[in-house]
KEKE-3310 file (N, C-alpha, C; in steps of 0.2 Angstrom, whole numbers, plus 5000, padded with zeros to 4 digits):
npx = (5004:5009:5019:5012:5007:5019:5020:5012:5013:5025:5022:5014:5023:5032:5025:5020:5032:5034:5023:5027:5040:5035:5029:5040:5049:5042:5044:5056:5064:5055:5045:5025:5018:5003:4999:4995:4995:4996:4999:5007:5011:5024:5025:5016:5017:5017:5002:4997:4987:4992:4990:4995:4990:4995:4998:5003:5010:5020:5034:5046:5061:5066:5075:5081:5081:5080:5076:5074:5064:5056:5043:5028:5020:5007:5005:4998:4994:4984:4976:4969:4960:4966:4970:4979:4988:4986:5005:5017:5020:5010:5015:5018:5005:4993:4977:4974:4974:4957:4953:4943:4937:4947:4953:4961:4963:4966:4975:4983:4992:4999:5006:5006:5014:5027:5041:5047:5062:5068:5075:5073:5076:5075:5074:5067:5054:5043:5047:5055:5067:5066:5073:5073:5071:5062:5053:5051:5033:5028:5022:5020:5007:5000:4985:4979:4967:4961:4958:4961:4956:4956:4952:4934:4932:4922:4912:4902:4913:4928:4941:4956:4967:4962:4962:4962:4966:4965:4969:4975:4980:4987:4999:5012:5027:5037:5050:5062:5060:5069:5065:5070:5066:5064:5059:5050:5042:5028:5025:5010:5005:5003:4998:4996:5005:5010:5016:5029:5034:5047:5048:5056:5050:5052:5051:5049:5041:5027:5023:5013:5017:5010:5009:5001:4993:5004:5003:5001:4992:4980:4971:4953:4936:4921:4905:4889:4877:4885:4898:4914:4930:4947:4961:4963:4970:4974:4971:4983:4993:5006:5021:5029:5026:5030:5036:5039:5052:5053:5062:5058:5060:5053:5046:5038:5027:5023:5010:5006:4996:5000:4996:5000:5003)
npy = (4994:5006:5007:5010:5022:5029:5028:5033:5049:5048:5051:5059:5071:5069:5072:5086:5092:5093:5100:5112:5113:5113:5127:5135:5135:5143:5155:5161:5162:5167:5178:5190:5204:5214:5230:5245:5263:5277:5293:5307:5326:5333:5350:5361:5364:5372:5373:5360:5345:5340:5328:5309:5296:5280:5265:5247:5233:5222:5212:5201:5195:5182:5178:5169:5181:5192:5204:5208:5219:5221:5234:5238:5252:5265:5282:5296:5315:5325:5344:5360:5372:5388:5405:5418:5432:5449:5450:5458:5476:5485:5490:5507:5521:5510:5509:5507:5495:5484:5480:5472:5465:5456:5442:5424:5408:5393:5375:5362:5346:5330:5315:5298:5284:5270:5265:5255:5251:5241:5235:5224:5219:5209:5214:5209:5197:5202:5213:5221:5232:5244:5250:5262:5266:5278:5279:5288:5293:5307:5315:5331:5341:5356:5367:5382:5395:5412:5430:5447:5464:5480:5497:5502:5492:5485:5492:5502:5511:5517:5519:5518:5512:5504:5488:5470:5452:5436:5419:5400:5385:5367:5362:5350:5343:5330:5319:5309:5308:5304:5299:5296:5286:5276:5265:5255:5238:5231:5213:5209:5194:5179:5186:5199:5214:5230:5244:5258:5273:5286:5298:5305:5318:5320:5331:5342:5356:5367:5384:5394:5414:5428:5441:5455:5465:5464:5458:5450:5461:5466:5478:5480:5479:5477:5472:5477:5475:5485:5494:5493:5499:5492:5484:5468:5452:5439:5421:5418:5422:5429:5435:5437:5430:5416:5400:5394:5384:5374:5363:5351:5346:5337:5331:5317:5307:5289:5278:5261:5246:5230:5215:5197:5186)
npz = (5000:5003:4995:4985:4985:4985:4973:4967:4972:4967:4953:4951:4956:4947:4934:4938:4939:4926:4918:4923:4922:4910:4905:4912:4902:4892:4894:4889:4874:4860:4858:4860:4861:4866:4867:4875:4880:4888:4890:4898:4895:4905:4902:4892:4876:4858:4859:4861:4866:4884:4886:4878:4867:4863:4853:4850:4840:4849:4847:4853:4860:4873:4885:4901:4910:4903:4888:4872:4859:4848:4843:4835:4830:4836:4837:4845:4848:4851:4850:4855:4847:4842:4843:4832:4832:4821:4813:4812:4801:4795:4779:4771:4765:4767:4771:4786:4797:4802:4816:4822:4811:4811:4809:4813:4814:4820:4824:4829:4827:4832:4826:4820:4814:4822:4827:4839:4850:4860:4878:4888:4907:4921:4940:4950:4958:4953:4944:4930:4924:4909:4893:4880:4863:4856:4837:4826:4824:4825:4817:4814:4812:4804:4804:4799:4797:4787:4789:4784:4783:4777:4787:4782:4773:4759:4764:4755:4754:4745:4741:4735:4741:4752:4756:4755:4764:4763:4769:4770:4776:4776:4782:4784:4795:4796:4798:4804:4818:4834:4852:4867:4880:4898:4913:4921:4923:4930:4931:4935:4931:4922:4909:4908:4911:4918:4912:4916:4910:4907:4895:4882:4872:4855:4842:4827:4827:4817:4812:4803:4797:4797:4787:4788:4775:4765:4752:4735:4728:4716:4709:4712:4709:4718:4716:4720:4735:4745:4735:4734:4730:4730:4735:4731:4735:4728:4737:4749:4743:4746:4747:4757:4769:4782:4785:4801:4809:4823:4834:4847:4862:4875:4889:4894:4904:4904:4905:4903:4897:4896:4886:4885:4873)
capx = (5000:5015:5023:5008:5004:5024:5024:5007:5016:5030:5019:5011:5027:5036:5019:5019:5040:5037:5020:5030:5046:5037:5027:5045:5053:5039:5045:5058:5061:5051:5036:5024:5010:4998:5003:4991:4996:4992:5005:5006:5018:5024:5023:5011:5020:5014:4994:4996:4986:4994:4990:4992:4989:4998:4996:5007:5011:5027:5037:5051:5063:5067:5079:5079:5083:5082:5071:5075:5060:5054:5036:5025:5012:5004:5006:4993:4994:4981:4977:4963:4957:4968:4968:4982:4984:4991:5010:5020:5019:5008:5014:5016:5001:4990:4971:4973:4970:4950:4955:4937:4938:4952:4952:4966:4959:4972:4974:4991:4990:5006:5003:5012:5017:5034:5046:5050:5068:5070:5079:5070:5079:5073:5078:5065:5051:5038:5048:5058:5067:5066:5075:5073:5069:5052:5057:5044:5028:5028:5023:5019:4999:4996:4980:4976:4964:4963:4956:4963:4954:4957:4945:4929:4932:4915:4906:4904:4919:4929:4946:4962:4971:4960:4964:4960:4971:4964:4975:4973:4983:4987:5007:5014:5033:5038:5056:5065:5063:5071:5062:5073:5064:5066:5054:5050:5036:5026:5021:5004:5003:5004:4996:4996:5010:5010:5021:5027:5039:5048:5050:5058:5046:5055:5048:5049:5035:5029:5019:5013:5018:5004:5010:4997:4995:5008:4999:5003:4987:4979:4966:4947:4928:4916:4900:4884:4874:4890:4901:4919:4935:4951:4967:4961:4975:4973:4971:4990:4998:5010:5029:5032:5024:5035:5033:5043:5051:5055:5064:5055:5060:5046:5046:5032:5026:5019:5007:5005:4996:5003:4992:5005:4997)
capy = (5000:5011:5007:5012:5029:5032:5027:5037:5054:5052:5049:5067:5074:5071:5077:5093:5095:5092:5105:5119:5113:5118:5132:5139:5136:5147:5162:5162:5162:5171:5180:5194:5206:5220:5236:5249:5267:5284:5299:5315:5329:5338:5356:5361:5366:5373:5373:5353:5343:5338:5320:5309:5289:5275:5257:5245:5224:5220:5207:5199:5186:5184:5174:5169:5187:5197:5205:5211:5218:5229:5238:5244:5256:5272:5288:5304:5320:5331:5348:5362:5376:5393:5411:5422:5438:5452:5451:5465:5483:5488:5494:5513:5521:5506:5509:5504:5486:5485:5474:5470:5461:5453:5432:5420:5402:5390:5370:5357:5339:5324:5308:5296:5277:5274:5256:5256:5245:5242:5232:5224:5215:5207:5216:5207:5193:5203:5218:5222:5238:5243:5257:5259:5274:5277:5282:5290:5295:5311:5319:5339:5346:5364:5369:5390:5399:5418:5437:5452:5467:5486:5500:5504:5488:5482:5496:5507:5515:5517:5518:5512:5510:5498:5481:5463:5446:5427:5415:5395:5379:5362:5358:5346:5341:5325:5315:5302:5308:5299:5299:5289:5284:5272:5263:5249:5233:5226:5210:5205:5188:5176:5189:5206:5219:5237:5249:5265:5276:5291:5298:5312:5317:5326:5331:5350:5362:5375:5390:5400:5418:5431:5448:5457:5469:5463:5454:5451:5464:5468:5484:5476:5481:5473:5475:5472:5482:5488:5494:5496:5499:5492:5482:5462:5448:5430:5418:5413:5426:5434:5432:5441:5426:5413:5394:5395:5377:5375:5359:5351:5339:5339:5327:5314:5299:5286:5272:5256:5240:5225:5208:5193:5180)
capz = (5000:5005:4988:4977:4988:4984:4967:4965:4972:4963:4948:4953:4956:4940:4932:4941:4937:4919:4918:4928:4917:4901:4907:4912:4897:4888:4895:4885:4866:4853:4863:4857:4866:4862:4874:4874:4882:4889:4891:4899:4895:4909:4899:4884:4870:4854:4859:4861:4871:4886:4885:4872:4866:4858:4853:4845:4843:4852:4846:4858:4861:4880:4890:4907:4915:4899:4882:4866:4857:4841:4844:4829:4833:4832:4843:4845:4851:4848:4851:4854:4842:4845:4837:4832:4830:4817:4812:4808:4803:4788:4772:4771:4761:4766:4775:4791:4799:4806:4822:4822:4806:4809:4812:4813:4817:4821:4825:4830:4830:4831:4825:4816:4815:4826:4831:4847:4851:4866:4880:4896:4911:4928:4945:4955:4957:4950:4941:4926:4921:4903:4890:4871:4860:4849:4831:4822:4827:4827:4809:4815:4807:4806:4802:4798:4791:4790:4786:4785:4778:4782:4790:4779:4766:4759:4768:4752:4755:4736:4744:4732:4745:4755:4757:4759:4764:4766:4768:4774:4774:4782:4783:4788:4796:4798:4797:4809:4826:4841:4856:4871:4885:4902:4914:4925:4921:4934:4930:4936:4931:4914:4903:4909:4915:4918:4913:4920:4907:4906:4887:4880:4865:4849:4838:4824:4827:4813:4813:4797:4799:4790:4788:4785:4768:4761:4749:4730:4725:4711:4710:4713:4711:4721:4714:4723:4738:4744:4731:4734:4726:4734:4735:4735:4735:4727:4743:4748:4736:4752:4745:4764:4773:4783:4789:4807:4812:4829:4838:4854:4867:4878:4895:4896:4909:4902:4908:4897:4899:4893:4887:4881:4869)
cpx = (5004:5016:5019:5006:5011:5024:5017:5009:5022:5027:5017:5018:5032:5029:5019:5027:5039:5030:5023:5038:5043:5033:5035:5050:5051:5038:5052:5059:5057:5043:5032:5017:5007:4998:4998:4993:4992:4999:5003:5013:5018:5026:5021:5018:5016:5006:4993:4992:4991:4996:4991:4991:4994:4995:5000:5007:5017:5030:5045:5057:5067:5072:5076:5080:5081:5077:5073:5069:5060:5046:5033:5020:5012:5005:5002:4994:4992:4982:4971:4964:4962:4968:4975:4983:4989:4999:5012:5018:5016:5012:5012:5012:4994:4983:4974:4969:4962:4953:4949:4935:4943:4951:4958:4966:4966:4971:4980:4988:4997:5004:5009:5013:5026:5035:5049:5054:5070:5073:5077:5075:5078:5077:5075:5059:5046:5040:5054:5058:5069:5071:5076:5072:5064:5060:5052:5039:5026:5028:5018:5013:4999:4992:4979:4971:4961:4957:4958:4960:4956:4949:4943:4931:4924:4908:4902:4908:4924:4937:4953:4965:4968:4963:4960:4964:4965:4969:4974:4980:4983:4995:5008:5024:5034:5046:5056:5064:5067:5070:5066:5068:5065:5059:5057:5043:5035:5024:5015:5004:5007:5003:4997:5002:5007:5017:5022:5036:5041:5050:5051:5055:5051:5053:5051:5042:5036:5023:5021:5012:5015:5007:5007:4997:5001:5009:5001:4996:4986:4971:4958:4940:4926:4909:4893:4881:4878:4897:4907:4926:4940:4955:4964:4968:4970:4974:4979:4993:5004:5016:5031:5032:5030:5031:5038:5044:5054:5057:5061:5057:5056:5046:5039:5033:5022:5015:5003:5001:4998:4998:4998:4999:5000)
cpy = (5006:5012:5010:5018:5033:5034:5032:5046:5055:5053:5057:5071:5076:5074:5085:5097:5096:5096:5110:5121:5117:5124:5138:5140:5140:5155:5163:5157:5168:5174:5188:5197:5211:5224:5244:5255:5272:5289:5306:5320:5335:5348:5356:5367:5367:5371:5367:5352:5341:5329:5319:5303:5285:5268:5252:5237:5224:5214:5205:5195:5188:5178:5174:5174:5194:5198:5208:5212:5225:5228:5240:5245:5261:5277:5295:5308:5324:5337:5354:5369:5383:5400:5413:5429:5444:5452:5456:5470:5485:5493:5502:5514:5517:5510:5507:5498:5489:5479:5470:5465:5456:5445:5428:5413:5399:5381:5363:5351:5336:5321:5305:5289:5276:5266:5260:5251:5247:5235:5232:5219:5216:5209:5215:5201:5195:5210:5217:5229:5237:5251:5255:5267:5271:5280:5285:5292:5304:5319:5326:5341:5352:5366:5377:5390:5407:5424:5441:5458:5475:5492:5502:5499:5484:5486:5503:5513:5514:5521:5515:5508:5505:5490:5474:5456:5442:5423:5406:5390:5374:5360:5356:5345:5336:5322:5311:5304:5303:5302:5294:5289:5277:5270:5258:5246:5232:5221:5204:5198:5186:5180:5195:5209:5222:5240:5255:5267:5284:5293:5304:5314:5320:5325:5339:5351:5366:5377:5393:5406:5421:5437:5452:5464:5470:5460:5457:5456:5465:5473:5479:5480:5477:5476:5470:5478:5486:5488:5496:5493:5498:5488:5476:5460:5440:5426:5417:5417:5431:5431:5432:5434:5421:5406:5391:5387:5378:5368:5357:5345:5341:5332:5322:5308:5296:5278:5270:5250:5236:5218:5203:5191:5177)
cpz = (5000:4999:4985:4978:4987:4976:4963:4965:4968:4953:4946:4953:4950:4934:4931:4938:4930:4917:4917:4923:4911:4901:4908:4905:4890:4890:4893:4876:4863:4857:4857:4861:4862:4870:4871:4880:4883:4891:4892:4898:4902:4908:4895:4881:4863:4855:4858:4868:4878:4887:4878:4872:4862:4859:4850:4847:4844:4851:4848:4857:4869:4882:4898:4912:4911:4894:4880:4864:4853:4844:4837:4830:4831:4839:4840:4852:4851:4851:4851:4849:4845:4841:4839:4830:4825:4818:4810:4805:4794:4784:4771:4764:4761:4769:4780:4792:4803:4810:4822:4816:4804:4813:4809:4816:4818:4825:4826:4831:4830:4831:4820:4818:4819:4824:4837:4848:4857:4871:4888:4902:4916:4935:4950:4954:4951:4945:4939:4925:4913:4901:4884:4870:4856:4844:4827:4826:4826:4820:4813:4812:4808:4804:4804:4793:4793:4787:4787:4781:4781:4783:4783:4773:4767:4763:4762:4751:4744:4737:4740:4736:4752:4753:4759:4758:4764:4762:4774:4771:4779:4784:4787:4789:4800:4800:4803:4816:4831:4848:4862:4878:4890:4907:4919:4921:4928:4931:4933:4935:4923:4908:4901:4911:4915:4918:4912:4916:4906:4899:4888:4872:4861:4844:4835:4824:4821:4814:4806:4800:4796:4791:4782:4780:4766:4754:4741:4727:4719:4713:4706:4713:4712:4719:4717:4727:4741:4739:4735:4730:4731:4731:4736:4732:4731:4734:4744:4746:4744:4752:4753:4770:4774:4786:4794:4809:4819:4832:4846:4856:4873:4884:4895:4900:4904:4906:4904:4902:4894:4893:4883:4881:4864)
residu = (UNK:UNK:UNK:UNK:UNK:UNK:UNK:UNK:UNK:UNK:UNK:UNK:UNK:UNK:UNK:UNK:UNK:UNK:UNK:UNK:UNK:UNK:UNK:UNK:UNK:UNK:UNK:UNK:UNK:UNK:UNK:UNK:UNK:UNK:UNK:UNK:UNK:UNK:UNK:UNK:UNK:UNK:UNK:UNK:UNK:UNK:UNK:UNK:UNK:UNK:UNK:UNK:UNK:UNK:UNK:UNK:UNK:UNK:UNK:UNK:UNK:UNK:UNK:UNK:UNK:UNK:UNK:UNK:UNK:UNK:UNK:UNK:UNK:UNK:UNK:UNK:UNK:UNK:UNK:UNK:UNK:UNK:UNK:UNK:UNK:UNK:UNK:UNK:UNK:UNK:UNK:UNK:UNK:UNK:UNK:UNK:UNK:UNK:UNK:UNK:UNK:UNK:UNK:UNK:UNK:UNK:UNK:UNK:UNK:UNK:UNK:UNK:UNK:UNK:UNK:UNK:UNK:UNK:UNK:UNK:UNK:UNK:UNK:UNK:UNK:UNK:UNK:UNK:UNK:UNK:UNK:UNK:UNK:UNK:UNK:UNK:UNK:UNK:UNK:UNK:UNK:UNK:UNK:UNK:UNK:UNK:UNK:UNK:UNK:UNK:UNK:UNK:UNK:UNK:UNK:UNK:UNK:UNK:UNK:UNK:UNK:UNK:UNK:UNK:UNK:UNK:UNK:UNK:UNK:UNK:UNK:UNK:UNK:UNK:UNK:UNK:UNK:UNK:UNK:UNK:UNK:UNK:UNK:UNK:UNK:UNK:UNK:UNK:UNK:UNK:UNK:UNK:UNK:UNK:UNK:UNK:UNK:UNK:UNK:UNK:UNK:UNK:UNK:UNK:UNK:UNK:UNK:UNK:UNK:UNK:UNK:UNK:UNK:UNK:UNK:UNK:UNK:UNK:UNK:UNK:UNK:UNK:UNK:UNK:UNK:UNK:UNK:UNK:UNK:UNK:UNK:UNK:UNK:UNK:UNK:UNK:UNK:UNK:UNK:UNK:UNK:UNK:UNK:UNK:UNK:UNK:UNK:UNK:UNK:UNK:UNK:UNK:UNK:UNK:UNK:UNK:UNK:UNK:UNK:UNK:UNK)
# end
């Protein structure tokens, strides 16, 4: 009876060793997750939102202490609505500007596909620290659209030297950013982590610069209930105008969840 309740325990034990054995040995080799983000910048810059989002598939290979892994995902940062207001110094002889008639809408987003290479390794039962850099991500949108008109345009006024700008566009600036960043995991369990990172965002900023009546003109009648005589432009037509790039490295936290599968 002894024998059969030993030969049944060890029946169970090599069982139990040769589960646990391949369960361990599936934590390394070729692994892969899906890591979904959130990120906060610790200053706004360029009328960006604060927060932003990512997502990407993370594709591994791990050892008993260690990760190597490529990431390919996607990164947003949007941004709210903002106005600006006239540039520089009108054109002697012009009409003066109507402040009142003046409008400058405005609108910034980042987004952008990225790789994330990065390099994780175990400094306790349930935590790993990690460091990699994003690459990408981070293609710059600048939305304008404009008016500038001077005092008494459109009011039947018959003024040469009256004046009218509009002026819109979307540009964009993208190239290779590098973003480095560092972190810890916790790992939860078989499936899930969490992780907790520090990134350096960079990314170029632009800004359209409008200077107003300086505008390619040509001499216009408006004909209608108000007639007037003035100075219009072709939309766009302002040799004067400029597109300001600016370099940013911008501090962000981020907190990811991690599902392996």
């Amino acid at each position: 009876m002894l024998d059969l309740l030993l030969s049944r325990s060890a029946r169970t034990f090599v069982l139990a060793a040769t589960v646990l054995g391949g369960l361990q040995a599936q934590e390394t080799g070729f692994y892969k997750d899906i890591k979904v983000r959130v990120g906060y910048g610790l200053q706004a810059e360029d009328n960006l939102h604060n927060s932003a989002l990512g997502a990407g598939l993370n594709l591994g290979y791990a050892t008993e202490s260690a990760k190597w892994a490529l990431e390919l995902g996607y990164y947003y940062k949007g941004g709210d609505q903002y106005f600006d207001g006239p540039n520089g110094t009108l054109p002697a002889g012009l009409t003066p500007i109507d402040p009142v008639a003046f409008g400058d809408s405005r609108r910034n987003s980042l987004d952008g596909f990225n790789a994330r290479l990065s390099y994780q390794h175990k400094f306790a039962e349930e935590w790993d620290w990690q460091a990699g850099v994003m690459l990408g991500g981070t293609k710059f949108k600048h939305e304008y659209v404009g008016q500038a008109q001077s005092m008494g345009w459109n009011a039947g006024a018959t003024d040469p030297n009256s004046w009218l700008d509009t002026w819109n566009g979307t540009p964009t600036k993208g190239g290779m950013a590098i973003s480095p960043y560092a972190g810890v995991t916790w790992n939860m369990g078989p499936v899930s982590s969490i992780e907790f990172n520090v990134m350096l965002l960079s990314y170029t900023a632009i800004d359209y610069v409008h200077y107003v009546g300086t505008g390619q003109y040509a001499l216009s009648t408006v004909t209608g209930a108000d007639p007037t005589v003035g100075r219009i432009s072709d939309n766009n037509a302002f040799p004067g105008d400029a597109l300001v790039s600016k370099k940013r490295v911008v501090p962000h936290v981020e907190v990811g969840y991690v599902f392996h599968f």
